[in-house]
N, C-alpha and C positions, 0 to 999 in steps of 0.2 A: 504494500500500500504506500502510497505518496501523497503527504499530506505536508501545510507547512506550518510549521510552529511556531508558536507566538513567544517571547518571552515568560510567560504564567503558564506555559505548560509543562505538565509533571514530565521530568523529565532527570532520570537517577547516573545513568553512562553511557559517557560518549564514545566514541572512538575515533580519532583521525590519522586516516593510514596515511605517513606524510612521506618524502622522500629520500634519496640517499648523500647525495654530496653536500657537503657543508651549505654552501652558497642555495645552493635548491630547497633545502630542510629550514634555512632564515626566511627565504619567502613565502614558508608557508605559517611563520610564525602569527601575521596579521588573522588569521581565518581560526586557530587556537585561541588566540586573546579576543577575538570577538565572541566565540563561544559561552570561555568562560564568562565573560561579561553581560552576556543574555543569562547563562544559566549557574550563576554564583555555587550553587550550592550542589549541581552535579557533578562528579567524577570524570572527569579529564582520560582517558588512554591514550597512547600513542604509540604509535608503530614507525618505526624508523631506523632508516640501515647505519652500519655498527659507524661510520663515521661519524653522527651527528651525536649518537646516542649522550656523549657525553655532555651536551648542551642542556639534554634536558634532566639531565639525572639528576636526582638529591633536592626535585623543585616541589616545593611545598602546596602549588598551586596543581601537580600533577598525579593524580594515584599512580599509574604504572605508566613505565616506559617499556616499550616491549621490542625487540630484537626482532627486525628482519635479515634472516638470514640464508641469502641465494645460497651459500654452499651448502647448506646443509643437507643430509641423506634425504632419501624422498620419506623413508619412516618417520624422519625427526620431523620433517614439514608437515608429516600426518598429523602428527601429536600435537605439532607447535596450531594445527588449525583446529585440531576437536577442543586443545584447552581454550584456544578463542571462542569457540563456540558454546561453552557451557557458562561463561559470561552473561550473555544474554543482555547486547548494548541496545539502549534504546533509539541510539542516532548513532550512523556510520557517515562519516565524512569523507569518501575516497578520492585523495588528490593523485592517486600515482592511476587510476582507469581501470581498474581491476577486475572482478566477479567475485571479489572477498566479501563486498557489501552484498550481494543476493544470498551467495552461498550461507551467510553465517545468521539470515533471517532478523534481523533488525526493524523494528517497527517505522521507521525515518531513515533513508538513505538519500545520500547524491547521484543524479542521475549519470552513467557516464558521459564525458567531456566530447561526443563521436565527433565535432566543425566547432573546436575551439574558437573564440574569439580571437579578432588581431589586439595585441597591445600587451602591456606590460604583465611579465607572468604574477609580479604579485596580487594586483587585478583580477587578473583572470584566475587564481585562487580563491577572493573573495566572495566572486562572481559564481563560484561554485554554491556559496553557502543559498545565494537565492532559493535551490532547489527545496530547503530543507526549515531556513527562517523567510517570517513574514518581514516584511519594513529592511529597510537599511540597517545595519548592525555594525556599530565598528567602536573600539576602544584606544583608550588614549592610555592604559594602561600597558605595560608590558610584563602580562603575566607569563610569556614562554620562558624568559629569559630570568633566573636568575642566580644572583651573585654574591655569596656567603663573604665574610666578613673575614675567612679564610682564603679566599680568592682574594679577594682587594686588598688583604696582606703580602700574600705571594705577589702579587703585580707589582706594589708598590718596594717590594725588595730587587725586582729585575731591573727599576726605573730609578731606582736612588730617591723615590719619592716625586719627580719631578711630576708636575700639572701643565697644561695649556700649551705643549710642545703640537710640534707638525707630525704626523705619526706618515711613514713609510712604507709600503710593504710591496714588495718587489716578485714576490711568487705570484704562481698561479699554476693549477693543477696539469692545464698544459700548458710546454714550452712557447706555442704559435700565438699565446696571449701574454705574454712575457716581454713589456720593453726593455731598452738595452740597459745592462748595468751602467754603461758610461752615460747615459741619459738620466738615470737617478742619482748616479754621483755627481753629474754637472747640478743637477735641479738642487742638491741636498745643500750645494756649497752655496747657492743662491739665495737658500734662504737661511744660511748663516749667515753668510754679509753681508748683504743687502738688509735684512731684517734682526738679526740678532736672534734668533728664534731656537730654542732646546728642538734638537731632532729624536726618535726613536724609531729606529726600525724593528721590525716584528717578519715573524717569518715562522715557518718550522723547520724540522730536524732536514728535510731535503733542500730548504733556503739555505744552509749554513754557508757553505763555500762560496754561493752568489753574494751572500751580503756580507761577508766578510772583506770580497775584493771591493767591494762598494766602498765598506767602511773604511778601507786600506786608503781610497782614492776621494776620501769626507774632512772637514775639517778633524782639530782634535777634539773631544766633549763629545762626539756623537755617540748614542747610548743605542748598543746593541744588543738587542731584548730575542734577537732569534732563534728558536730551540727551549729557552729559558723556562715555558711559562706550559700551563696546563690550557687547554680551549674555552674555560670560562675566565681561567687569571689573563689570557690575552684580550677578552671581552673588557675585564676591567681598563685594561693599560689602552684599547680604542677608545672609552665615556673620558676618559681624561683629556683627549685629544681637541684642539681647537682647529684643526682640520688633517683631511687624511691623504694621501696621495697614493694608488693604487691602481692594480692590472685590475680587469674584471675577473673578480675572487673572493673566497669565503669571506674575507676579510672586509672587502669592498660592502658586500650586502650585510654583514654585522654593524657597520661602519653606519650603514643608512638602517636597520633598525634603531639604533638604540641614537639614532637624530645626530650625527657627527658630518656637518659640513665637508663634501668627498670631490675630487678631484679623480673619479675614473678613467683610466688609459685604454680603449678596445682597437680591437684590430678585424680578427674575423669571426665575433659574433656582433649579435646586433645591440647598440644600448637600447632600444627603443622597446625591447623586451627583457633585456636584463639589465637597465643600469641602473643606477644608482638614484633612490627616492628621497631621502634627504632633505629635508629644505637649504638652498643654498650649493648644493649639489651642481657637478657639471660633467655631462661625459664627454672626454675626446676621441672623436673617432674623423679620422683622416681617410680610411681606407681599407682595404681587407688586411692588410699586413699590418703590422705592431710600427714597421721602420718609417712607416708613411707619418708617423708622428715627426716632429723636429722639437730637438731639447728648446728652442727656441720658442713653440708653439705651448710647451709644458710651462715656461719660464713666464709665459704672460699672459695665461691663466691664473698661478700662481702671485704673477703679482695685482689680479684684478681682487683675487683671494684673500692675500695678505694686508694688503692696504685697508679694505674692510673689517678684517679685525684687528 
């Protein structure tokens, strides 16, 4: 049955079967924090591959997080769906297009997504929810996200403490989205001199040798946070940042959750579906390739950026 619900109606577990990659699993953060915010006092699930998992673990706003898991034997994905099944969720919110919401009998499901919309995938997440609530739904809270008092310790020990720096981050899951390290070393020293501004780069354990040669070719003081941090302590060391500079990456979309004026680099995807939401936000795209950018092109963005704060 399909029917859409109002905020007043009863309504005990939800489920949102959300995505895999970091950056994908942040856009679906908007359509979770609306839920909760129609249905305060229901039970939150979520279903997400083992990269994001840790995003949402240990949130107080969530009963379970649940492990998607494609390797798994086909007996283990028996088990892993009959225990989903004995559940018995009242709303299944399928962002990833599945037959999990039919098969698992849910009173309220999402319709699958068959002629997507054009426009932004965060959008077109929210735009999912239509099928399931009545009225517009949206929250200015950020209940996916949250960040223990142990995290904003570790962050603040990778950073020296420092606030209100230009935050960096030079990864991205693929290399064909990745501008040059010599184009964030020239931008990094730009906005040392030119502005006087604390730098921090962020990255993970596969960033290390790139931002290392970065930092090699950065002024002195630039504080190298890559590797350093756990996936919610680097959420804390982004909220500190007075702006971001980045590939389109996990980063980039954490960057514009949690409202951090972002400075996107794209090459050959489109921003127009994945950049950067942000207020104050800008994506550069020159062309299909990353090189079609010019540090020159970076440099006065950045100073249309920096003059404003």
């Amino acid at each position: 049955m399909f029917f859409r619900l109002s905020p007043k109606s009863r309504v005990k577990k939800i489920l949102v079967v959300s995505l895999s990659n970091i950056g994908d699993v942040v856009l679906t953060f908007p359509v979770i924090d609306s839920l909760k915010e129609a249905f305060p006092a229901a039970e939150l699930h979520i279903i997400v591959g083992p990269k994001g998992k840790s995003l949402l673990t240990n949130n107080p706003s969530i009963a379970q997080v649940i492990l998607l898991d494609k390797a798994a034997s086909l007996q283990e994905k028996w088990q892993w769906f009959l225990k989903l099944r004995r559940q018995r969720f009242d709303v299944i919110v399928d962002l990833r297009n599945s037959m999990l919401p039919f098969l698992l009998h849910a009173r309220y499901i999402t319709w699958p997504d068959i002629f997507p919309p054009h426009g932004h995938s965060r959008e077109k997440h929210l735009k999912r929810l239509e099928s399931v609530l009545s009225g517009k739904i949206s929250s200015r809270e950020k209940y996916s996200l949250f960040l223990s008092s142990e995290d904003q310790m570790g962050a603040q020990k990778s950073i020296c403490g420092k606030k209100g720096y230009v935050l960096f981050s030079p990864g991205a899951a693929d290399n064909r989205k990745r501008w040059s390290e010599e184009g964030f070393a020239r931008a990094i020293r730009h906005v040392v001199s030119a502005y006087g501004k604390s730098v921090v780069i962020v990255g993970d354990d596969k960033d290390r040798q790139v931002v290392e040669r970065i930092v090699k070719n950065s002024p002195a003081g630039v504080i190298n946070a890559c590797g350093l941090t756990t996936l919610t302590e680097l959420c804390c060391i982004i909220r500190e940042a007075s702006l971001a500079v980045t590939n389109d990456s996990g980063v980039m979309h954490l960057a514009s959750y949690l409202g951090i004026p972002t400075i996107a680099l794209f090459g050959p995807t489109d921003p127009l579906v994945y950049g950067p939401w942000s207020e104050g936000s800008e994506a550069l795209y020159k062309g299909r390739t990353m090189s079609d950018i010019s540090i020159k092109d970076v440099i006065d963005v950045l100073d249309k950026k920096l003059r404003k704060i």
